[in-house]
Backbone and ligand atoms as CSV (ligand in chain L), in Angstrom:
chain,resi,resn,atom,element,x,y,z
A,1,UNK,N,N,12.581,0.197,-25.018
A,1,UNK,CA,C,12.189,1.314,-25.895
A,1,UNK,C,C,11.693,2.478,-25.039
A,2,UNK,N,N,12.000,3.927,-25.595
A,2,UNK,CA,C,11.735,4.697,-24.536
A,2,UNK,C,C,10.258,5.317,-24.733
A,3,UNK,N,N,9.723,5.793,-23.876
A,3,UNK,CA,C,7.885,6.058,-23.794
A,3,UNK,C,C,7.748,6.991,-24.477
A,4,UNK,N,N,6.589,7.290,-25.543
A,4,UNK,CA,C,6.635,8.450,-26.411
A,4,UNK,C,C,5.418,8.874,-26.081
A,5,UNK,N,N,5.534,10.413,-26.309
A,5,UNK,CA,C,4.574,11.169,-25.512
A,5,UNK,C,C,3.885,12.084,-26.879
A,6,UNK,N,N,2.941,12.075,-26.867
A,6,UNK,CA,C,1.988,13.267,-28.301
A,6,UNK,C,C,1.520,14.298,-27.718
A,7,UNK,N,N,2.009,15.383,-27.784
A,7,UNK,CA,C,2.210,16.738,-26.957
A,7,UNK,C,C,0.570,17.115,-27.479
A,8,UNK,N,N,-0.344,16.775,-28.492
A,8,UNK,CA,C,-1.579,17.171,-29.178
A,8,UNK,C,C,-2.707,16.499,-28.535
A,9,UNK,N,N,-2.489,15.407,-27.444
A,9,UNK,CA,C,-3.429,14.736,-26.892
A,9,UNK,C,C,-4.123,15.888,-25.989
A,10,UNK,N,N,-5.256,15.063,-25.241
A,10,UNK,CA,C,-6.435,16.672,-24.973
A,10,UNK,C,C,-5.810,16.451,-23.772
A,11,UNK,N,N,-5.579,15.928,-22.945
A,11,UNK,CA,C,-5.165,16.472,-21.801
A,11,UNK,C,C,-4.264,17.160,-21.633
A,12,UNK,N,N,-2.631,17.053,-22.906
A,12,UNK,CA,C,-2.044,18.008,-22.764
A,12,UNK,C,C,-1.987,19.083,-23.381
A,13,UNK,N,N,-3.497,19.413,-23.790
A,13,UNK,CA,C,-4.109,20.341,-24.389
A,13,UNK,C,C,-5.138,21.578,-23.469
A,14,UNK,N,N,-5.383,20.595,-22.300
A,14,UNK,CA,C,-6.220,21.023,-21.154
A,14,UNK,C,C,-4.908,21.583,-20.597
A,15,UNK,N,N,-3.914,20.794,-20.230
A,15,UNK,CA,C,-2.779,21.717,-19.725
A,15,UNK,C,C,-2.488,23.161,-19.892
A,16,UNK,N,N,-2.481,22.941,-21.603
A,16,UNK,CA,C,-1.823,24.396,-21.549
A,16,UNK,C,C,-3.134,25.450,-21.878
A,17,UNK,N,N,-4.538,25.406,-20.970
A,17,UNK,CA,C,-5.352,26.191,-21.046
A,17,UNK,C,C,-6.238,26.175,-22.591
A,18,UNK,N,N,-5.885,25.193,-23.276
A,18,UNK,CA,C,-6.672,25.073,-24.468
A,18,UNK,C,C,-7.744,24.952,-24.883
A,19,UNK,N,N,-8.297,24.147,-24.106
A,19,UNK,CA,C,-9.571,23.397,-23.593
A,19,UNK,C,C,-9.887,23.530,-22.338
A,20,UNK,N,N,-11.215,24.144,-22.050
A,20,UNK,CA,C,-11.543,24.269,-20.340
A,20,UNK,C,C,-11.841,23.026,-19.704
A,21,UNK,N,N,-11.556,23.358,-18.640
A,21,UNK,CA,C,-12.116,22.061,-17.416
A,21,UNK,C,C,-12.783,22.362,-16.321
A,22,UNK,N,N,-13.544,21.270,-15.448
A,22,UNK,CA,C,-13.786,21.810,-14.064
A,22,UNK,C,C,-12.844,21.173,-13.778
A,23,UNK,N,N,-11.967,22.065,-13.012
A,23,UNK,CA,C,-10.930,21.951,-12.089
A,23,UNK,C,C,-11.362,21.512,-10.650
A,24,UNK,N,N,-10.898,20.288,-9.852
A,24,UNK,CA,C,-11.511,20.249,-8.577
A,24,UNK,C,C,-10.218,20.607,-7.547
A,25,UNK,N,N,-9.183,20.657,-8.117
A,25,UNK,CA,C,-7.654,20.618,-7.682
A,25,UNK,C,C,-6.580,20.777,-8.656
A,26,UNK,N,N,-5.437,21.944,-8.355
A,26,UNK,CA,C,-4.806,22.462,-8.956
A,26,UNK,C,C,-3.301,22.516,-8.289
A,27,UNK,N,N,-2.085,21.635,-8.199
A,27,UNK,CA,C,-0.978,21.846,-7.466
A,27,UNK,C,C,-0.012,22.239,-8.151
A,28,UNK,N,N,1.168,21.869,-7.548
A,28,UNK,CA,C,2.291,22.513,-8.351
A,28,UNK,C,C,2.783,22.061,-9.652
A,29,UNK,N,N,2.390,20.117,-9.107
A,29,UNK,CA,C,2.322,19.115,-10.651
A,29,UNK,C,C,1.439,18.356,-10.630
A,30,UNK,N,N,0.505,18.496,-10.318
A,30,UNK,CA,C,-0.679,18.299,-10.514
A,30,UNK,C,C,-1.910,19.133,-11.144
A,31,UNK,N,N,-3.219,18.041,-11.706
A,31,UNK,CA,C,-4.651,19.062,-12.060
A,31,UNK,C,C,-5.560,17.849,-12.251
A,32,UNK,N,N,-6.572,17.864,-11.511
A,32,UNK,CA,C,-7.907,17.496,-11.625
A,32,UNK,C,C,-9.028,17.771,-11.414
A,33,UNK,N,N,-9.499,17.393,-12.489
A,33,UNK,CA,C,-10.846,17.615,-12.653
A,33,UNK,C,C,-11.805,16.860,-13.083
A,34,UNK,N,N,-13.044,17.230,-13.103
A,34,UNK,CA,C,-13.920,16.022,-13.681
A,34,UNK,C,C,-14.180,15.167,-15.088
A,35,UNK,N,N,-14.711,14.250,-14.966
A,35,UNK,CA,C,-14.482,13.913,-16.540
A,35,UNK,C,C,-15.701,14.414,-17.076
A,36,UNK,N,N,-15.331,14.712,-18.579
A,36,UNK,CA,C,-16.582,14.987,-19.489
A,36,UNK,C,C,-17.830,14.182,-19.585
A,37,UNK,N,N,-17.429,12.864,-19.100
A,37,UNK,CA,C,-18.668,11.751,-19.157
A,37,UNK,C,C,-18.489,10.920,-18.096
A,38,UNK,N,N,-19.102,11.459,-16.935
A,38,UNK,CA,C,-19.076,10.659,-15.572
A,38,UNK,C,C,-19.730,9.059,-15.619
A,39,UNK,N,N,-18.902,7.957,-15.439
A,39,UNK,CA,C,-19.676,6.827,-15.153
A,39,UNK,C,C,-19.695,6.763,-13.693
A,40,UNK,N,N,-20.171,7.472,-12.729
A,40,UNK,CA,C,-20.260,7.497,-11.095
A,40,UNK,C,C,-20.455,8.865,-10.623
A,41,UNK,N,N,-21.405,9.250,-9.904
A,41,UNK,CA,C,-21.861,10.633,-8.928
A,41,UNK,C,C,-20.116,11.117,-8.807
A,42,UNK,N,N,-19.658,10.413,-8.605
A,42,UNK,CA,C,-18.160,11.091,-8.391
A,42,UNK,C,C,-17.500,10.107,-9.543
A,43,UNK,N,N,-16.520,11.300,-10.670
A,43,UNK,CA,C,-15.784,11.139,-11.403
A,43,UNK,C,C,-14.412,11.540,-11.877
A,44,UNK,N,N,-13.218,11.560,-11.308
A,44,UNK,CA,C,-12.510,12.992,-11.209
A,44,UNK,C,C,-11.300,11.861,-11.937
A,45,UNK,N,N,-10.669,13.181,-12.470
A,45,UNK,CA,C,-9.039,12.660,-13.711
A,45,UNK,C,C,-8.186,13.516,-12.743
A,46,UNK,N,N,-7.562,12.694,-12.373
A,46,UNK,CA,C,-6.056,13.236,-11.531
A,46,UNK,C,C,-5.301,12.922,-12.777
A,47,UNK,N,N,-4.230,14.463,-13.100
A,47,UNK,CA,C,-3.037,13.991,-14.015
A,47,UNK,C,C,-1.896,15.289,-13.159
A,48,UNK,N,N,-0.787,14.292,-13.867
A,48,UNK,CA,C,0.607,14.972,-13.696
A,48,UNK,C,C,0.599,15.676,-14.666
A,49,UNK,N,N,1.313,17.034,-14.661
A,49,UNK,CA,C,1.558,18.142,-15.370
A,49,UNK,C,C,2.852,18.046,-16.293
A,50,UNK,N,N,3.441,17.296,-15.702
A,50,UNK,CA,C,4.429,16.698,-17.138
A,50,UNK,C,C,4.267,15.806,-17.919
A,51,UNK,N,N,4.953,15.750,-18.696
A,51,UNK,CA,C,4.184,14.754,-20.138
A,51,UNK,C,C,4.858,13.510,-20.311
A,52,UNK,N,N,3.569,12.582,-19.222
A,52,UNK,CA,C,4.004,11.331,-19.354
A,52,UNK,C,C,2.567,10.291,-19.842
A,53,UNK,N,N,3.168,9.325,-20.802
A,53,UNK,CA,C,1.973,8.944,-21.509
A,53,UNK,C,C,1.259,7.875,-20.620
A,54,UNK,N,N,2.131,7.242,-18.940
A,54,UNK,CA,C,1.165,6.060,-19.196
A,54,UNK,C,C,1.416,6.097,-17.629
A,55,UNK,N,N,1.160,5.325,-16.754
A,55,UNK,CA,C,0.902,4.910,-15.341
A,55,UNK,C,C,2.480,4.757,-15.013
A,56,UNK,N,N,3.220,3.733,-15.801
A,56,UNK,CA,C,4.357,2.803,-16.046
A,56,UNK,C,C,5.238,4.320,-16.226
A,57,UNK,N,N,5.147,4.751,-17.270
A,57,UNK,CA,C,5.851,6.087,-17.902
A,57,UNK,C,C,6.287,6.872,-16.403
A,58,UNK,N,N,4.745,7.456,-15.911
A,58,UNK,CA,C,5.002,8.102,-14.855
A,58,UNK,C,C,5.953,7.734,-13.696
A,59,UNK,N,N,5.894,6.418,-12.884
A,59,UNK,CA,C,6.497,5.598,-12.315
A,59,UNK,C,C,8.194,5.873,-12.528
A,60,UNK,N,N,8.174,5.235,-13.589
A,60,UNK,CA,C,9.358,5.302,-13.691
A,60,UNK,C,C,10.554,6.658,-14.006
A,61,UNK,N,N,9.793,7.316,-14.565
A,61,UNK,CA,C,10.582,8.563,-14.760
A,61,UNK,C,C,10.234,9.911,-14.059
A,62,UNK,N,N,9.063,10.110,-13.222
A,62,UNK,CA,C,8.771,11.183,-12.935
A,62,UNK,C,C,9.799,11.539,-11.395
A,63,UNK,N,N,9.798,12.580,-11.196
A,63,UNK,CA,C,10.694,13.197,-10.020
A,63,UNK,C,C,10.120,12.304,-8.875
A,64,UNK,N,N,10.860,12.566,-7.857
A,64,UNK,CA,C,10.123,12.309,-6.428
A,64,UNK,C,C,9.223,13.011,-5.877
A,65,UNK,N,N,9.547,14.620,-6.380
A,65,UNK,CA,C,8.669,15.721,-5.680
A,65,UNK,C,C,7.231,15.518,-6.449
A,66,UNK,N,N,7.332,14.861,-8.358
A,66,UNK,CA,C,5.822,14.997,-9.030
A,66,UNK,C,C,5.360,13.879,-8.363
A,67,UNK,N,N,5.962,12.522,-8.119
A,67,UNK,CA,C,5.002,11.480,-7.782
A,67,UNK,C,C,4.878,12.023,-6.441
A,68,UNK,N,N,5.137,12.089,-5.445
A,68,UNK,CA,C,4.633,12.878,-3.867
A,68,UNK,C,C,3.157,13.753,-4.265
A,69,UNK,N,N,3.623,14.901,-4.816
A,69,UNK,CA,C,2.832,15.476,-5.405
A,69,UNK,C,C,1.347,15.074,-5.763
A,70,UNK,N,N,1.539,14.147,-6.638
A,70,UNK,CA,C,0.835,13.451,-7.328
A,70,UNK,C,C,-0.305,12.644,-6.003
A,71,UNK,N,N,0.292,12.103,-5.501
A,71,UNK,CA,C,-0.357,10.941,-4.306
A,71,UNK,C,C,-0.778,12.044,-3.429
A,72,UNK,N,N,-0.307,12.515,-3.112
A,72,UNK,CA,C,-0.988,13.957,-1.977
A,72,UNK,C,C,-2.623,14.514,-2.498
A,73,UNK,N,N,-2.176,14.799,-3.892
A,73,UNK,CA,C,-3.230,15.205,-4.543
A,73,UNK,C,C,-4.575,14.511,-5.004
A,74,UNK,N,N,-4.613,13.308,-5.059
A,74,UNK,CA,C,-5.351,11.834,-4.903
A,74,UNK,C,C,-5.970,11.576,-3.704
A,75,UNK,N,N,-5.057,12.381,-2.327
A,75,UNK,CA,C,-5.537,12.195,-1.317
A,75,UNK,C,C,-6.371,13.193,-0.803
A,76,UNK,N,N,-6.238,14.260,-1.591
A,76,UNK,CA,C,-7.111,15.515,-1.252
A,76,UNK,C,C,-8.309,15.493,-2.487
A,77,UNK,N,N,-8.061,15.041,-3.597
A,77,UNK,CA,C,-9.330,15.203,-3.926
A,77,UNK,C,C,-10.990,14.099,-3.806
A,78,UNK,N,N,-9.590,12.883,-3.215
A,78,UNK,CA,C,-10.813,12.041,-2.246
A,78,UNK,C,C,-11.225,12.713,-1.276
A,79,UNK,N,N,-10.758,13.411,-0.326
A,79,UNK,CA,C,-11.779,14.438,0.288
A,79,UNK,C,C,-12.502,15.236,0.242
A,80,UNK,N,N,-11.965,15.684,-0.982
A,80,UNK,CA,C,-13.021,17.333,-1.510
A,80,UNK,C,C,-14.098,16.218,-2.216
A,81,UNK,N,N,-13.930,15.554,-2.962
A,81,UNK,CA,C,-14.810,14.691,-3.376
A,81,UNK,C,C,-16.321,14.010,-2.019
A,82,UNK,N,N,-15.242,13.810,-1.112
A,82,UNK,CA,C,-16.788,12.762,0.243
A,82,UNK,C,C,-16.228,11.551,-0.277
A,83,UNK,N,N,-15.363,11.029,-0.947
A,83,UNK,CA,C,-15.496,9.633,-0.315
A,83,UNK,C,C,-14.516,9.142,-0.076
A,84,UNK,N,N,-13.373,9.826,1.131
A,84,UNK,CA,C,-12.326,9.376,1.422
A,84,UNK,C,C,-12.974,8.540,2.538
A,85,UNK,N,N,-12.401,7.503,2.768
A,85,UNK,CA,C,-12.398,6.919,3.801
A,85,UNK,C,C,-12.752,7.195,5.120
A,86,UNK,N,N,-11.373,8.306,5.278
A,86,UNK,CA,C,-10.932,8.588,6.616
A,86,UNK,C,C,-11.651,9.637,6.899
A,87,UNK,N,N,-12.250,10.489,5.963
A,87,UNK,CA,C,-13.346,11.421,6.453
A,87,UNK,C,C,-15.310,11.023,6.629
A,88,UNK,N,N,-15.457,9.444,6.599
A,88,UNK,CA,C,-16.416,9.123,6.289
A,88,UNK,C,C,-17.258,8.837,5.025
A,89,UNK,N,N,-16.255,8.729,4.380
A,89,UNK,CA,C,-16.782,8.394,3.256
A,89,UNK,C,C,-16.905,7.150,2.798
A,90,UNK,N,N,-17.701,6.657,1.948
A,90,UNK,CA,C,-17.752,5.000,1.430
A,90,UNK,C,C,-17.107,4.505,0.320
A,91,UNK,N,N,-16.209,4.844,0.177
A,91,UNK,CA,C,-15.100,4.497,-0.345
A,91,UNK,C,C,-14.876,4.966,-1.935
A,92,UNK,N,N,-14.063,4.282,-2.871
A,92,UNK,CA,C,-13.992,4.667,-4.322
A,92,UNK,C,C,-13.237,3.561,-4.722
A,93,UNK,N,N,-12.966,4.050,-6.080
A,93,UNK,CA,C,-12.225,3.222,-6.706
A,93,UNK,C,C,-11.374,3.678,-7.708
A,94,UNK,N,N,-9.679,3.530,-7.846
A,94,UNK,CA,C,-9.191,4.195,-8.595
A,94,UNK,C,C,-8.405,3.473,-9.765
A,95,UNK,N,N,-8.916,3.933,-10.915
A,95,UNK,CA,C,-8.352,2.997,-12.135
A,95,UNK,C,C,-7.743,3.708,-13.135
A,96,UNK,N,N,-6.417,2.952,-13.917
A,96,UNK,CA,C,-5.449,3.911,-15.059
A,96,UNK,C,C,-5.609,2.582,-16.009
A,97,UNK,N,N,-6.026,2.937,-17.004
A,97,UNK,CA,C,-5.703,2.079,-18.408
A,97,UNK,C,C,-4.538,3.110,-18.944
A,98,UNK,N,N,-3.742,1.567,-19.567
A,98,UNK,CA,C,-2.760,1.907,-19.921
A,98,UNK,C,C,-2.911,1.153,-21.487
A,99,UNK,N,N,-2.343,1.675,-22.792
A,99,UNK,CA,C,-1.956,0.989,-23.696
A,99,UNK,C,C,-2.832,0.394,-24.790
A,100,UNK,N,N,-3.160,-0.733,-25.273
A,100,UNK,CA,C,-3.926,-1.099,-26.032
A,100,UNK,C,C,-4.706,-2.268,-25.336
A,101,UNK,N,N,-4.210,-2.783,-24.443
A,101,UNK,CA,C,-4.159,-4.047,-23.818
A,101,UNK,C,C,-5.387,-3.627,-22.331
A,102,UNK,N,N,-4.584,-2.424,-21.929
A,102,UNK,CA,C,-5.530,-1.510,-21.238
A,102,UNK,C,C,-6.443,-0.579,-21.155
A,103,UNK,N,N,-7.156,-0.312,-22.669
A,103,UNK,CA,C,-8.006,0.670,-23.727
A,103,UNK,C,C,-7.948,1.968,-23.426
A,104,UNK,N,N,-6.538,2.143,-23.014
A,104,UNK,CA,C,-6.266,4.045,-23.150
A,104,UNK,C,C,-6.924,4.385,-24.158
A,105,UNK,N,N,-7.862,5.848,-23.592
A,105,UNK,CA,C,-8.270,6.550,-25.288
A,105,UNK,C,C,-6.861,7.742,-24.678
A,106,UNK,N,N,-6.878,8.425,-23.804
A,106,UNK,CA,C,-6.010,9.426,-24.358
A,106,UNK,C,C,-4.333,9.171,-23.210
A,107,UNK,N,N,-3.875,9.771,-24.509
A,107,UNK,CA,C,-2.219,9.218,-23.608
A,107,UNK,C,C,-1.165,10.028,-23.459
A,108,UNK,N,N,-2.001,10.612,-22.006
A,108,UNK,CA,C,-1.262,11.180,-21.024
A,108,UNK,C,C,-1.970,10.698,-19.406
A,109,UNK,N,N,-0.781,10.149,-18.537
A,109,UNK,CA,C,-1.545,9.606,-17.445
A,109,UNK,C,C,-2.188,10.209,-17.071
A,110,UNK,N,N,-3.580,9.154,-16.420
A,110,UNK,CA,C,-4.381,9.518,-15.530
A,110,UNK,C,C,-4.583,8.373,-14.867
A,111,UNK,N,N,-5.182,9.004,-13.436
A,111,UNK,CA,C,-6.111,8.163,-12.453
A,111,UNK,C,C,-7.616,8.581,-12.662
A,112,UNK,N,N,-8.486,7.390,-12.713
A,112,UNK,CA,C,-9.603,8.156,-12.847
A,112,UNK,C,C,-10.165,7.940,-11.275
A,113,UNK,N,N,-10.891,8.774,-10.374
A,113,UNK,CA,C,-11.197,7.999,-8.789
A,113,UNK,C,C,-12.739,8.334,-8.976
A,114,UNK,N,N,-13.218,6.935,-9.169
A,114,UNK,CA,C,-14.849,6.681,-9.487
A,114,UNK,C,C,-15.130,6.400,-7.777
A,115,UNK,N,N,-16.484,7.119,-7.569
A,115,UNK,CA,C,-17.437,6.398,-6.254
A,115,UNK,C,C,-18.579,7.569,-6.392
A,116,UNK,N,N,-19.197,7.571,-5.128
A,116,UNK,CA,C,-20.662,7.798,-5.168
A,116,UNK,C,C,-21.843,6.827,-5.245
A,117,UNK,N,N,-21.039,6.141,-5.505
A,117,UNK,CA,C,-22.280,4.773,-5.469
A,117,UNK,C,C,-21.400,3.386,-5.508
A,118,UNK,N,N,-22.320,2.455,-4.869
A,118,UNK,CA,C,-21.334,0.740,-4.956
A,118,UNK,C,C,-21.090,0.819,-6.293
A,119,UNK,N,N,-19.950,0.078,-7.254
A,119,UNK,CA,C,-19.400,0.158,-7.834
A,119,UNK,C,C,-19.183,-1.125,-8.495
A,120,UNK,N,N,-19.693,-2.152,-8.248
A,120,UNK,CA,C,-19.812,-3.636,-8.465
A,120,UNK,C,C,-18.810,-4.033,-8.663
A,121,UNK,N,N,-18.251,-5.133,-9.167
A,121,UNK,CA,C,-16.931,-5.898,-9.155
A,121,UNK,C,C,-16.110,-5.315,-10.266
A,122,UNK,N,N,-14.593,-5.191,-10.116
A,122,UNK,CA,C,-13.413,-4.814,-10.990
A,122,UNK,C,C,-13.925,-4.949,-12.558
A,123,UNK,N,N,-14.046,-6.053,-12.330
A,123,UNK,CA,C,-13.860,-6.731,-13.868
A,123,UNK,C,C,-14.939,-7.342,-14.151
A,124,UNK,N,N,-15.491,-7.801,-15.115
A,124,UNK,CA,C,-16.690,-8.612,-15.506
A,124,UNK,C,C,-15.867,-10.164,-16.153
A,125,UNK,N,N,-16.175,-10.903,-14.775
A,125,UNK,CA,C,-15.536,-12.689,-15.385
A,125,UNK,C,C,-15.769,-12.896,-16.625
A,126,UNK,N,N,-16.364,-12.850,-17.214
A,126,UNK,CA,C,-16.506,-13.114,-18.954
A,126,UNK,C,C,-15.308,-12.197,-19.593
A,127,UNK,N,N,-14.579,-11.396,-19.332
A,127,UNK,CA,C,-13.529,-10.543,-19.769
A,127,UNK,C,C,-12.241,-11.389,-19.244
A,128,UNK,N,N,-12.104,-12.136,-18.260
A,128,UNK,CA,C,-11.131,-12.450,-17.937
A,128,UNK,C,C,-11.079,-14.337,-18.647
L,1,5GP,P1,P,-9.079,6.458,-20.631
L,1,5GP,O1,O,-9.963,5.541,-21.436
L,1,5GP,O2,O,-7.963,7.023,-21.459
L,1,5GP,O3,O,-8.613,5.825,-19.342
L,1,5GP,O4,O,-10.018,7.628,-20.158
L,1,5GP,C1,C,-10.106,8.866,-20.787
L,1,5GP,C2,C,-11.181,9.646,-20.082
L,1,5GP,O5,O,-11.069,10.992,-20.476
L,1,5GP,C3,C,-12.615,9.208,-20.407
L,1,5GP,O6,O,-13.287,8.837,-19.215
L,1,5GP,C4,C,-13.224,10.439,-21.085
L,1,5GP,O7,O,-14.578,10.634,-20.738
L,1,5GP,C5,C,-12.342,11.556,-20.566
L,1,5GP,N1,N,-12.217,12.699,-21.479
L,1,5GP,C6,C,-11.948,12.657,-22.820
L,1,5GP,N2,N,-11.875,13.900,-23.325
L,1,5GP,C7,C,-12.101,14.748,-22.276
L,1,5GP,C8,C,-12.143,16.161,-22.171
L,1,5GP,O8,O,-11.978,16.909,-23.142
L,1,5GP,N3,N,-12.402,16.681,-20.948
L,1,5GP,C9,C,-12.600,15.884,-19.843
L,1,5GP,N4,N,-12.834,16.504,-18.676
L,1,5GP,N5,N,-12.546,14.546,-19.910
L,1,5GP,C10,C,-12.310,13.976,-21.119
C-alpha cells in the first residue's frame, strides 16, 4: 500500500511558514528546529522538506540528494547543538516514532536528537 501523506499536519504547516519555529538549521531539504516541549537541555526536530509521513516513507522514496541532505544536516546540527561526538561532546540520542505501534503524534518525518544530559536506557523493560 502506498504511504499517505496529510498536507494539514503542523510540520507541514511549519513548512510552508504557517506556524513559526526556532530554526537551528535551514538547507536545501532540510529544517530544524527545536521542539515546543523539550524532554532534554538539547531537543531539536530534523525534518525533510518533502512530504513524507514516516522514517520508512522517507527511506524508501526520497531522492539521494534529500536523504544526503538530510544526514549532513543531523550532522551539523549535532554540532551547533555541543553534543557531537567528534567535537567533544557527550553524546545524544536520536529517535523517529513511526505509526501507531511507534506513537507518532504528527506525520511527517522526523528525527528527534535528544542530549544535554545522560539519557538513561532506550526503553523501559516493563514496555518490552
Ligand atoms: P512524535 O511523537 O510525532 O515523534 O513527536 C512530535 C514532536 O513534535 C513532539 O515532541 C512535540 O513536542 C513536537 N511538536 C508538536 N507540535 C509542535 C510545534 O508546533 N512546534 C514544534 N517546534 N514542535 C512541535
Amino acid at each position: 500500500m502506498p504511504h499517505a501523506y496529510d498536507p494539514q499536519n503542523i510540520f507541514a504547516r511549519i513548512l510552508r511558514g504557517e506556524i513559526p519555529n526556532k530554526t537551528v538549521l535551514e538547507t536545501a531539504h532540510t529544517l530544524a528546529f527545536h521542539d515546543i516541549q523539550p524532554q532534554a537541555p538539547v531537543h531539536v526536530l530534523v525534518i525533510p522538506k518533502g512530504a513524507y509521513a514516516s522514517y520508512d516513507h522517507f527511506a524508501a522514496e526520497a531522492s539521494d540528494a534529500e536523504i544526503v541532505d538530510f544526514n549532513r544536516a543531523v550532522a551539523e546540527v549535532c554540532r551547533l547543538t555541543g553534543v557531537d561526538l567528534g567535537e567533544g561532546g557527550q553524546g545524544f540520542r536520536a529517535i523517529t516514532n513511526a505509526g501507531a505501534h511507534g506513537v507518532q503524534e504528527v506525520p511527517h518525518y522526523h528525527l528527534h536528537i535528544l542530549g544535554g544530559r545522560p539519557l538513561g536506557r532506550m526503553l523501559a523493560r516493563a514496555d518490552s
